[in-house]
Each structure stands twice: as C-alpha cells, then as structure tokens.
C-alpha positions as CSV (number, residue, x, y, z in Angstrom):
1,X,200.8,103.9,91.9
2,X,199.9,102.3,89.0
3,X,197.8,99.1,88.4
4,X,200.8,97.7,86.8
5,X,203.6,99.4,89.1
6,X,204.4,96.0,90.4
7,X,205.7,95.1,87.0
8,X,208.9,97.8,86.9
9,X,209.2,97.6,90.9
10,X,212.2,95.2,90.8
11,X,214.3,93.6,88.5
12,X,213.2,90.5,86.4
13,X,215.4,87.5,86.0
14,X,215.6,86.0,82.3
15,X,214.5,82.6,82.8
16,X,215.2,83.1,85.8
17,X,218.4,83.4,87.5
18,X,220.5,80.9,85.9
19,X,224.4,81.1,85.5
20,X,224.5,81.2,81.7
21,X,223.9,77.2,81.5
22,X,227.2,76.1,83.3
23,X,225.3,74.5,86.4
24,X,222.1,76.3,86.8
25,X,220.1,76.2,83.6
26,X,217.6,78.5,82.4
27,X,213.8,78.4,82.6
28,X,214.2,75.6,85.6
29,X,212.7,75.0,89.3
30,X,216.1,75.7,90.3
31,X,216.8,79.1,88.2
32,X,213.7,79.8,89.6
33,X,214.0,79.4,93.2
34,X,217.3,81.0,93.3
35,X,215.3,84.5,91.6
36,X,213.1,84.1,94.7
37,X,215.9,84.1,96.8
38,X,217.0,86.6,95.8
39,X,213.9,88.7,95.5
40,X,214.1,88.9,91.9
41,X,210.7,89.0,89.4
42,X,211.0,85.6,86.7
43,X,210.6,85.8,83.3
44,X,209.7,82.6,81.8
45,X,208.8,80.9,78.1
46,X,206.0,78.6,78.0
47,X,205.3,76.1,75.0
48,X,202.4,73.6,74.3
49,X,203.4,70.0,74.5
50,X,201.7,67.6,72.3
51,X,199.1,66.7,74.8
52,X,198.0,69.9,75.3
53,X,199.8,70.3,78.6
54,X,201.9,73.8,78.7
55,X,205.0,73.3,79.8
56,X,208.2,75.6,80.6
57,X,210.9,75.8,77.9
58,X,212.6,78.6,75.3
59,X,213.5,76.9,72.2
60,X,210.9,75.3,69.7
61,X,213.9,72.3,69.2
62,X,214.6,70.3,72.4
63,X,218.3,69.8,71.6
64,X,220.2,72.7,73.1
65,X,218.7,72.4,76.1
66,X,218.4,68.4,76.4
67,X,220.9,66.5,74.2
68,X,217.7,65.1,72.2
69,X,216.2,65.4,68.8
70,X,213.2,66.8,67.8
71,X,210.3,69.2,68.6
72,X,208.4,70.1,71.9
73,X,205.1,69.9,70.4
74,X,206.4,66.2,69.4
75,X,206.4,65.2,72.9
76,X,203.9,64.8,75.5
77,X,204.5,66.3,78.8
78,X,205.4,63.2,80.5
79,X,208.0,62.4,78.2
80,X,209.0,66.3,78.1
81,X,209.2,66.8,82.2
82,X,211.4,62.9,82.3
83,X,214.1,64.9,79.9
84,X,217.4,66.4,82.0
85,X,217.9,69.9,81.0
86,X,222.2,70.3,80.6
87,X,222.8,66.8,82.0
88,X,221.4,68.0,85.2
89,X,219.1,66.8,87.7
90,X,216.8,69.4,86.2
91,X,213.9,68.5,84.6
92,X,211.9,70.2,82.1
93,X,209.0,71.9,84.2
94,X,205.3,71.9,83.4
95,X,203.7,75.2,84.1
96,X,201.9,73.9,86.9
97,X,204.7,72.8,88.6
98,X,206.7,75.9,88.8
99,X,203.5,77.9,89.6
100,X,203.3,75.9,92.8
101,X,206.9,76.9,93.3
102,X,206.7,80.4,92.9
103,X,203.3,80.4,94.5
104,X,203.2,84.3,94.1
105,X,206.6,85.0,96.1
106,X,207.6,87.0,93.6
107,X,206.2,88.3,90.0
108,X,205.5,86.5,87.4
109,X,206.0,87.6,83.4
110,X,205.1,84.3,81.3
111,X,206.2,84.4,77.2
112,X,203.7,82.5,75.0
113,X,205.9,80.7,72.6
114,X,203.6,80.3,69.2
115,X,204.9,77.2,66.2
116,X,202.1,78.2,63.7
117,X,200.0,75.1,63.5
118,X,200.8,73.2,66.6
119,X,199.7,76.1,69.5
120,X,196.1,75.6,69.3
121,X,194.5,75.8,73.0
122,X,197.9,77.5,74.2
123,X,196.4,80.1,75.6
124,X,193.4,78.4,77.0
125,X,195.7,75.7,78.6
126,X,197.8,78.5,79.9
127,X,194.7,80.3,81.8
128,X,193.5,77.0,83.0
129,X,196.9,76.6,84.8
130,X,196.7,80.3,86.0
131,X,193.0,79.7,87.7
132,X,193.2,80.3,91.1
133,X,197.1,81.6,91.1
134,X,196.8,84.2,93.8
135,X,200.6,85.9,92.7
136,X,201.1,88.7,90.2
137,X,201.4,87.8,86.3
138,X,201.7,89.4,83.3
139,X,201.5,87.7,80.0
140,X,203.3,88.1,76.5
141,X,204.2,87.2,73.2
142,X,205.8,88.5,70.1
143,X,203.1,86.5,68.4
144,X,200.7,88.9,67.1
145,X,197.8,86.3,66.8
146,X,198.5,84.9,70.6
147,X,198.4,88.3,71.3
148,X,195.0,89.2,70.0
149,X,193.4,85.8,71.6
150,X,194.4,86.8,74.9
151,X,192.9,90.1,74.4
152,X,189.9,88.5,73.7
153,X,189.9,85.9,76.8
154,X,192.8,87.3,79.5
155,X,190.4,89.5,81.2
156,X,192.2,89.4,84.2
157,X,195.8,89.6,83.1
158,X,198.0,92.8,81.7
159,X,198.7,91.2,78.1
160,X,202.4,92.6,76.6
161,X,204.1,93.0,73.2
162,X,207.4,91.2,73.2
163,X,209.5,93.4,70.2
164,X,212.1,94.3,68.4
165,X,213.7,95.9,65.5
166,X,213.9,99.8,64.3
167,X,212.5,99.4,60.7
168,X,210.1,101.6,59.6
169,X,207.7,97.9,58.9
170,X,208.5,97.0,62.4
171,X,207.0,100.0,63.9
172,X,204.3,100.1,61.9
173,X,203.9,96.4,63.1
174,X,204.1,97.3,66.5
175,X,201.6,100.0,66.3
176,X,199.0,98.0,64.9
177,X,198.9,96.3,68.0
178,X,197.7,98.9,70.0
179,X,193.9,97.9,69.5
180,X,194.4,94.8,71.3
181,X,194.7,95.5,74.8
182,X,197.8,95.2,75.4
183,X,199.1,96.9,78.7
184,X,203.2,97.0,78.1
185,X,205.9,96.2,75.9
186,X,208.6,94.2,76.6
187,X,211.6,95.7,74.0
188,X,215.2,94.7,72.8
189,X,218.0,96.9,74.5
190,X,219.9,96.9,71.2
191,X,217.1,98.5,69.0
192,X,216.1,101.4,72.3
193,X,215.7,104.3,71.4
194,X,212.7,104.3,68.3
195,X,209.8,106.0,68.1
196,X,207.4,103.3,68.9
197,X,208.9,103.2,72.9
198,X,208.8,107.0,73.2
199,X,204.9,107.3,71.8
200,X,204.2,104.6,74.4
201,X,206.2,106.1,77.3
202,X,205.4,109.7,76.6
203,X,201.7,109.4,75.0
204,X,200.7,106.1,77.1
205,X,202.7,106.5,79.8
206,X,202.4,102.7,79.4
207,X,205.4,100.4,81.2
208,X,208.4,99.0,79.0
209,X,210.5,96.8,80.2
210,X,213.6,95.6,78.5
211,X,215.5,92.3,77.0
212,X,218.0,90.8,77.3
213,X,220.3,92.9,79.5
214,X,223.3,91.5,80.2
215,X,225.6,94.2,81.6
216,X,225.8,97.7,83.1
217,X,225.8,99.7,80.1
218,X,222.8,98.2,78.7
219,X,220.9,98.6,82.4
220,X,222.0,102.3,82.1
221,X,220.6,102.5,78.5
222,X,217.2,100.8,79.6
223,X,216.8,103.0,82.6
224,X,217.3,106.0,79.9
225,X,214.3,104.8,77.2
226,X,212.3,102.3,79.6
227,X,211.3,101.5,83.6
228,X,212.4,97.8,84.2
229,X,215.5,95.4,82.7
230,X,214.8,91.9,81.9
231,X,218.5,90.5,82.8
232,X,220.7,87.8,83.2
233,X,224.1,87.0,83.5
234,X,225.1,89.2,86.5
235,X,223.3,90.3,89.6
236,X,221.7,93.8,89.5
C-alpha cells in the first residue's frame, strides 16, 4: 500500500453526487452528503471570495449556477453563501462549512480555482481552513503557479496536476511540472492515452485519476491508462 492508495481506493464523485443540476446541484452540502452516503470520494472546486474567505463553487461567473451577474471574487462570502444555487434551497458553501460536513467520512480532492490577479492568499486561506481537518485530502490545480505555491507551503498534503490536451506544448507543459512536488495527476478521459500519463504510470508509478467520466466506456478507458475515475452522472 501506498501513501496515496486511499486516493484510487474508490470512486470520486464530480462535485459531488449531483443529478446533472435538475434537483441536486453540484459542488453543494447536499451533492455532498448524498457522495457520503453512498461511500463515494468528493471532488470539489474552491474559489476566493472577495474577502478572502474560500468558498466552494466551479465557475469564475456566478450566473449558471445562481441566476446573478457578476464574478465570485466580486462578492464577499456572506453575500456569496446568501445566493440559491439552481433556485434551490442550496446555498453556496464556504469551505469551512462543507469540511464540517464531510468531517473526513470520506476523501477529499479539493481544485484550486486561480483568476490571475484576484487569488492572492488562496492557497494560504485554503490551509488555514484545512488546519486541524483530521480526513484525507488531496489538493489540485491546473494552475501551474498555484501549483508551485503549494509546493512550497502544502507540506502535509499530496499536491496534483489537473490536465489536459495531447499537444506536443501541452506535454511539454505538463512535464515541466514535475519539479514541483506534485504527487498525481488528475487527466481528461478524452485526451488518455499520451505519453505524459504512461511516463508517470510506468516511470513514477505515480496515481492518475481521471475527469470527467460520464459513462461506461469512458470508466473502461480510464481503468485501461489510469487507477481512479472522477464521475458523475451515473452511479459506478
């Protein structure tokens, strides 16, 4: 067993288990009880609001996901976490909030969102909400400058690449991150197989898990070039 085995051990709910937005929305307390339920790991997305506080939420624009204009940085927490995600009786969560609900049930894999210029003490905030969490967590980012500042202050966290693409410059993107600590790599399904994932699995033997897989084909696929699906829209 491996210090990250816990990581590919079970299946890892896209913002958690939500029903593709028709009544259970993504990256909410509810989405995120009902992965615990079910024994599911959560992957979740995690943005700065413009106090500082980090709070849980995908999309730099709030108006998908809450009917309103503008940016998250824009708001403050307290105006963020009083906004109904879909119309529900959702809420947007702060990270502290849905740390107390998960409360290490179940594994944890938290995106860094960066928006050059308006992420500054992102990853600090995020540690200081992680202090004292006794559950497993692994962080990522598929920004390359979040990823090098948690190298240099994560100490106690596996730190992942979150990537894409099959481009020669991709790769070569990708590679260059290799001298920052980083522990696994979360990959697109569509762009498996390339030769970045096999030097990692065959060379490293390091962990890759997979996004976003939305049916059995693409499970199948990611079993074949990696060790763990990131999935949503059916139940593994």
């Amino acid at each position: 067993m491996t210090e990250l085995s816990w990581l590919t051990e079970r299946p890892i709910a896209h913002r958690g288990f939500h029903d593709m937005n028709k009544e259970r929305w993504e990256n909410t307390l509810a989405a995120f009880r009902a992965a615990m339920e079910r024994g599911y790991a959560i992957e979740c997305d995690v943005h700065l609001a413009g106090d500082g506080v980090p709070v849980v939420f995908h999309d730099h624009e709030l108006k998908r996901l809450t009917g309103q204009e503008g940016r998250v940085w824009q708001r403050s927490s307290a105006e963020l976490t009083a906004l109904s995600v879909g119309g529900t009786a959702e809420r947007v969560p702060t990270l502290a909030e849905m740390l107390a609900v998960v409360g290490g049930v179940v594994p944890l894999v938290i995106e860094l969102k960066g928006v050059p210029g308006h992420d500054t003490g992102l990853v600090e905030s995020v540690l200081k909400c992680l202090r004292g969490y006794k559950g497993q967590v692994a962080l990522m980012s598929f920004d390359h400058w979040i990823i090098r500042e948690l190298a240099r202050r994560a100490e106690d966290f596996p730190i992942g690449l979150t990537a894409e693409g099959q481009a020669e410059s991709d790769l070569e993107a990708h590679f260059s991150m290799l001298g920052h600590r980083i522990s696994f790599v979360s990959y697109a399904v569509a762009h498996l197989p390339n030769p970045f994932v096999s030097f990692l699995r065959e060379r490293l033997a390091m962990p890759i898990i997979t996004w976003t897989v939305r049916n059995q084909a693409d499970a199948e696929k990611s079993f074949r070039y990696g060790d763990q699906i990131t999935f949503e829209g059916f139940a593994p």
